[in-house]
SEMARSE-478654 format. One line per 5 residues: number of its first residue (from 1); their letters; for each residue x, y, z of N, C-alpha, C. Coordinates in Angstrom, 3 decimals. Each point is the difference from the previous one (the first is absolute). Layout:
BEGIN
NUM = a = X,Y,Z,X,Y,Z,X,Y,Z | ...
***
This chain:
BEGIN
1 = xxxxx = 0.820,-1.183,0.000,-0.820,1.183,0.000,0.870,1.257,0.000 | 1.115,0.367,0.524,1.203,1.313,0.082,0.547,-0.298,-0.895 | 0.152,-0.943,-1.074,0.218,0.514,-1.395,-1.118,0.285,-0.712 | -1.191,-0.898,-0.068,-0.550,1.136,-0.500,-0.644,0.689,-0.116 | 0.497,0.366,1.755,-0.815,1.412,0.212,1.501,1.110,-0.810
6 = xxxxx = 1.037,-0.422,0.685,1.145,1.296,-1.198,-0.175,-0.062,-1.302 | -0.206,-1.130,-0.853,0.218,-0.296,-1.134,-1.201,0.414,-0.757 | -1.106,-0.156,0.108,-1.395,-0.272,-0.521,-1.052,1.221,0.331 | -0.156,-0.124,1.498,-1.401,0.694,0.737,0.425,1.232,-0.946 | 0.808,1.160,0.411,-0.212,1.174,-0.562,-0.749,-0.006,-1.629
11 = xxxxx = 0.316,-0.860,-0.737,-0.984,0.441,-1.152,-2.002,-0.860,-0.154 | 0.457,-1.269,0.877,-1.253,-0.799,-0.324,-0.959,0.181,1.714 | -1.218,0.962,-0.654,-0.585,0.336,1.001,-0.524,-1.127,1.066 | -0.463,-1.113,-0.925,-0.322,-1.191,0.504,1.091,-0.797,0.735 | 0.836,-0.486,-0.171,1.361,-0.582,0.485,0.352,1.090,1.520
16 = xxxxx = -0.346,1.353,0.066,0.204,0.978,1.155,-1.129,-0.623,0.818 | -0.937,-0.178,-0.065,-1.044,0.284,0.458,0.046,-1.275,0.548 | 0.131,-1.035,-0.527,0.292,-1.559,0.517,1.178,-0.124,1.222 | 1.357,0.524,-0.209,0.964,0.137,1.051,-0.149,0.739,1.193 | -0.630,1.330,-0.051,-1.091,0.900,0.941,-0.265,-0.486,0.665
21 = xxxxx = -1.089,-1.319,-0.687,-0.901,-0.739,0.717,0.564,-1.093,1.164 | 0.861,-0.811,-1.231,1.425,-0.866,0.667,0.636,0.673,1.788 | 0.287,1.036,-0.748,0.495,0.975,1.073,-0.937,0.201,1.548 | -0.984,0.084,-0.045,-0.940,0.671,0.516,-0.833,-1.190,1.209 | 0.377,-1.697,-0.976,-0.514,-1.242,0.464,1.075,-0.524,0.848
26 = xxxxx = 1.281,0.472,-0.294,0.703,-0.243,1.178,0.601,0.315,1.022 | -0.293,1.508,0.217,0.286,0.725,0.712,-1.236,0.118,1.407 | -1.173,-0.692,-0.787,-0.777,-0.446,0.740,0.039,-1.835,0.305 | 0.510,-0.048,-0.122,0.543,-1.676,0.430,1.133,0.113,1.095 | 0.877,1.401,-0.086,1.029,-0.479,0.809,-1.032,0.699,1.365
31 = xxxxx = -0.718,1.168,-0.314,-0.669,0.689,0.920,-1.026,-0.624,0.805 | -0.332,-0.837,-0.530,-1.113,-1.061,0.678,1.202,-1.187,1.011 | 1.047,-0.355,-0.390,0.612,-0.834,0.404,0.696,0.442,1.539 | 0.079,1.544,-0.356,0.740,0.977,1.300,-0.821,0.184,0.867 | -1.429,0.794,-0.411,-0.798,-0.327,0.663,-0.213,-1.637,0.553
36 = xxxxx = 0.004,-0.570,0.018,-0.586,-1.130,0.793,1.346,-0.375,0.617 | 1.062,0.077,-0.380,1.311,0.089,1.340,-0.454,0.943,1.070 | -0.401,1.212,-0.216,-0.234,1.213,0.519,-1.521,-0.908,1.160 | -0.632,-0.340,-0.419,-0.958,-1.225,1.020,0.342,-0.701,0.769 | 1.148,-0.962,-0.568,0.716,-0.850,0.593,1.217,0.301,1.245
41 = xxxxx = 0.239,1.653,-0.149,0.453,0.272,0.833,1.995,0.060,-0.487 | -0.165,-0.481,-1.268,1.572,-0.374,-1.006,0.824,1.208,-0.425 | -1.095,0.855,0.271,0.213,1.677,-0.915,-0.732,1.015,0.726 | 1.208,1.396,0.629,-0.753,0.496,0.251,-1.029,0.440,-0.323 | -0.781,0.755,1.034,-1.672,0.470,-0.322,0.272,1.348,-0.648
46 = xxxxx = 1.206,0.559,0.478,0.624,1.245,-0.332,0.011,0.620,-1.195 | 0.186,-1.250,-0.571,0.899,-0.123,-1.845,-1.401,0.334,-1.114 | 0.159,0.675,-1.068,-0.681,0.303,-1.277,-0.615,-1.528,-0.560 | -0.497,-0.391,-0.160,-0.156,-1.198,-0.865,0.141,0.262,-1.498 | -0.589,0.986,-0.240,0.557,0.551,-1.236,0.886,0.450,-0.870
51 = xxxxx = 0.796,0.763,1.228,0.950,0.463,-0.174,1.294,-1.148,-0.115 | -0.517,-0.792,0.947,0.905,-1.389,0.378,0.118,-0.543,-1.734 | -1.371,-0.219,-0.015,-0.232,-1.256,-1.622,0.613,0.757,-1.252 | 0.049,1.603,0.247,0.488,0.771,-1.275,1.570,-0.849,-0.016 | 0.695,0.548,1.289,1.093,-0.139,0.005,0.868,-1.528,0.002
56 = xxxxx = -1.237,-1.049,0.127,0.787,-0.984,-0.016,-0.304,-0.693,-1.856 | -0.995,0.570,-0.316,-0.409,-0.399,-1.588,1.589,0.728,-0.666 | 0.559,1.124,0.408,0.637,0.675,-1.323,1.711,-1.097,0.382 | -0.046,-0.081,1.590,1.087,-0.768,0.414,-0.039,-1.323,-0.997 | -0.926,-0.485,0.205,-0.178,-1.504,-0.798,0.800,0.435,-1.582
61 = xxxxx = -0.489,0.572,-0.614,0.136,0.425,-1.108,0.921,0.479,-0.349 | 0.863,0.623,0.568,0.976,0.707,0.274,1.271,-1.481,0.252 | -0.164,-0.280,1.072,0.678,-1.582,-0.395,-0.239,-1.129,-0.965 | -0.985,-0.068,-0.697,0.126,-0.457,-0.803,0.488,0.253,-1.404 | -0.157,1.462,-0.072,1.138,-0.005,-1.022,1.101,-0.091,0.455
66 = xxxxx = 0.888,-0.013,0.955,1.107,0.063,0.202,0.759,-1.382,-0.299 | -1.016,-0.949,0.801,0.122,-1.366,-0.580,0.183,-0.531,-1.048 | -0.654,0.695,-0.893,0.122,-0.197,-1.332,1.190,0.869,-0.287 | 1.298,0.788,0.174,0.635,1.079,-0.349,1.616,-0.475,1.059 | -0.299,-0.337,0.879,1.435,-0.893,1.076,-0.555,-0.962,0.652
71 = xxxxx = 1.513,-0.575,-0.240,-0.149,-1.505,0.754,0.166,0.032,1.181 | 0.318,1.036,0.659,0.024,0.277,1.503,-1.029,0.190,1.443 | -0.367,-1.355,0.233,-1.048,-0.256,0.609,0.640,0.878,1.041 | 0.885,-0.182,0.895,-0.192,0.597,1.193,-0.278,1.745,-0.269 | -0.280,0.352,-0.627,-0.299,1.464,-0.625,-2.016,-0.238,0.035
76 = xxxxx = -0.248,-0.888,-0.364,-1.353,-0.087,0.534,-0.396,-0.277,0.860 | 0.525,-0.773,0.857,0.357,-0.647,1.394,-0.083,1.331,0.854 | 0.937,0.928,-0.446,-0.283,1.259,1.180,-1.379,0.917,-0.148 | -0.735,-0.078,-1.717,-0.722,0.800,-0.071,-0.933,-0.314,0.863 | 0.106,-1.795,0.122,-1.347,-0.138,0.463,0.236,-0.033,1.451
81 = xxxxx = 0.952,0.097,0.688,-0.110,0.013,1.495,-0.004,1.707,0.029 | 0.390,0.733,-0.476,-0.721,1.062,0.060,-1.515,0.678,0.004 | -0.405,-0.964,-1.104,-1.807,-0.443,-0.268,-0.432,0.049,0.811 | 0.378,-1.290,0.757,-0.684,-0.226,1.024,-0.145,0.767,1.326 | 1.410,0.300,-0.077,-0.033,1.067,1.454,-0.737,0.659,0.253
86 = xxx = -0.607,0.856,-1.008,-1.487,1.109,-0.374,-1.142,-0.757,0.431 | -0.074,-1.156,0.365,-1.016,-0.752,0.688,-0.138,-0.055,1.509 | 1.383,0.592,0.511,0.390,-0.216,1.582,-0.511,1.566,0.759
***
């Protein structure tokens, strides 16, 4: 989908409008997921859920291209204990 949302979306209104959507379905997946840590008592009560799911959707994404770009796991290894820390 981040290719082609760079590659594609800007000219095909339809193809935008689909990744948007993409976009939009999982940011409410991670937000539903925080929330119910946030129940469970896993996550503070403190924390955005939204704000949380923005920031862990672009993280995801964000490592995954990287993955695709170096072979240097422990370079993702820190992003994501950083990730996570934003949960503490």
């Amino acid at each position: 989908m981040i290719n082609a949302n760079l590659e594609r979306a800007r000219a095909d209104k339809a193809l935008s409008a689909l990744i948007k959507q993409n976009a939009t379905e999982m940011r409410e997946i991670f937000s539903a997921a925080l929330r119910s840590g946030q129940h469970a008592g896993e996550i503070p009560s403190g924390k955005d859920p939204a704000a949380l799911a923005a920031f862990m959707f672009s993280t995801v994404h964000g490592m995954r291209h990287l993955g695709r770009t170096t072979a240097d796991r422990s370079i993702l290894e820190q992003i994501a204990t950083v990730a996570l820390g934003a949960l503490d």
